[in-house]
C-alpha positions in Angstrom: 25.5 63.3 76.0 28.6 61.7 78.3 28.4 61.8 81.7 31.6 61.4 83.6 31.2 60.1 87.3 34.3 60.9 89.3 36.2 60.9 92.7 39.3 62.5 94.0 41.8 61.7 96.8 44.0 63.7 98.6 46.3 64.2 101.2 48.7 66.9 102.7 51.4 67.9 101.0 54.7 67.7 102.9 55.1 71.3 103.5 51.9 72.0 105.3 52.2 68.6 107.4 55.6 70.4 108.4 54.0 73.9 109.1 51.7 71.5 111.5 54.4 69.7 113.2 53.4 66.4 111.7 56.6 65.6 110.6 58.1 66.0 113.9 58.7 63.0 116.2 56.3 64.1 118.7 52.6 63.2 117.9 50.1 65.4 118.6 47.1 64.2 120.0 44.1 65.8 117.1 47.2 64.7 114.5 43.9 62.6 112.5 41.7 65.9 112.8 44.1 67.9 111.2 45.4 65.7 109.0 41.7 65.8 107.9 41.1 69.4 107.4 44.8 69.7 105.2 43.3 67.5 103.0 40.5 69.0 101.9 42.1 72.0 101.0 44.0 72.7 97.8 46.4 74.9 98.9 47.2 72.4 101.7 47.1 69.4 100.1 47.8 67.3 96.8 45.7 64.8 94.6 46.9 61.4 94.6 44.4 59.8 92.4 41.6 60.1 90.5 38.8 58.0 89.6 36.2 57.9 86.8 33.8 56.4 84.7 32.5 57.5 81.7 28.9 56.9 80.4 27.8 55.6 77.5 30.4 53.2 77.1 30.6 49.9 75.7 32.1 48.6 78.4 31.8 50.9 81.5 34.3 50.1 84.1 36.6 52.6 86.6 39.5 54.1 85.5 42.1 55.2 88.1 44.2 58.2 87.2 47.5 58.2 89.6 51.1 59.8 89.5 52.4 63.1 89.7 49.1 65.6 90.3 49.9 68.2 87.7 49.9 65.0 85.0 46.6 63.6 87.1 44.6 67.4 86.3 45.9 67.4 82.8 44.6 63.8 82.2 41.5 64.6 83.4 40.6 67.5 82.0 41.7 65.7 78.0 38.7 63.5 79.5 36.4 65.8 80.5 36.3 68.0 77.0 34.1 65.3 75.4 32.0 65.1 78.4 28.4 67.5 79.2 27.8 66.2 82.8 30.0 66.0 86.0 28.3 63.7 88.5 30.4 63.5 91.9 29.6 63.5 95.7 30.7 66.8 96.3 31.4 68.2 93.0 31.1 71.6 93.1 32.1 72.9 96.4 35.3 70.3 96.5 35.9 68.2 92.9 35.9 71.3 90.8 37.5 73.8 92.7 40.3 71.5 93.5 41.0 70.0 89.8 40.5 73.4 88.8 
């Protein structure tokens, strides 16, 4: 059995920091609250890496996954066929359903 232990980044993408007026010159003052909740959402916000370890392994050590998201997903998810457990922080409500 593999296990595959992982963690995801994000951040907004440049549309909805727009929509927010966060590209604007004038910075508003809950800017780091906001910037927080576009994040964590996948319709506001992109993946800019990806990090995992996979066990067994001769040699376990993190991997980092980074570059354009839709190439990030599709790496992932070559990894993930061989693997029968997903072990995140918040890997169901958030991992998943973002990757996915």
């Amino acid at each position: 059995m593999k296990t595959i232990f992982l963690d995801i980044e994000t951040v907004p993408t440049d549309q909805s920091l727009k929509e927010n007026g966060l590209l604007d010159s004038q910075i508003q003052l809950d800017e780091a609250e906001l910037i927080k909740k576009l994040s964590l959402s996948a319709a506001t916000a992109r993946i800019i890496c990806l990090c995992y370890a996979i066990e067994p392994s001769v040699s376990p050590t993190v991997e980092v996954l980074q570059g354009e998201e839709t190439d990030i997903i599709k790496n992932f998810w070559k990894l993930a066929l061989d693997c029968n457990l997903f072990f995140g922080h918040n890997i169901l409500d958030f991992y998943l359903r973002f990757i996915y």
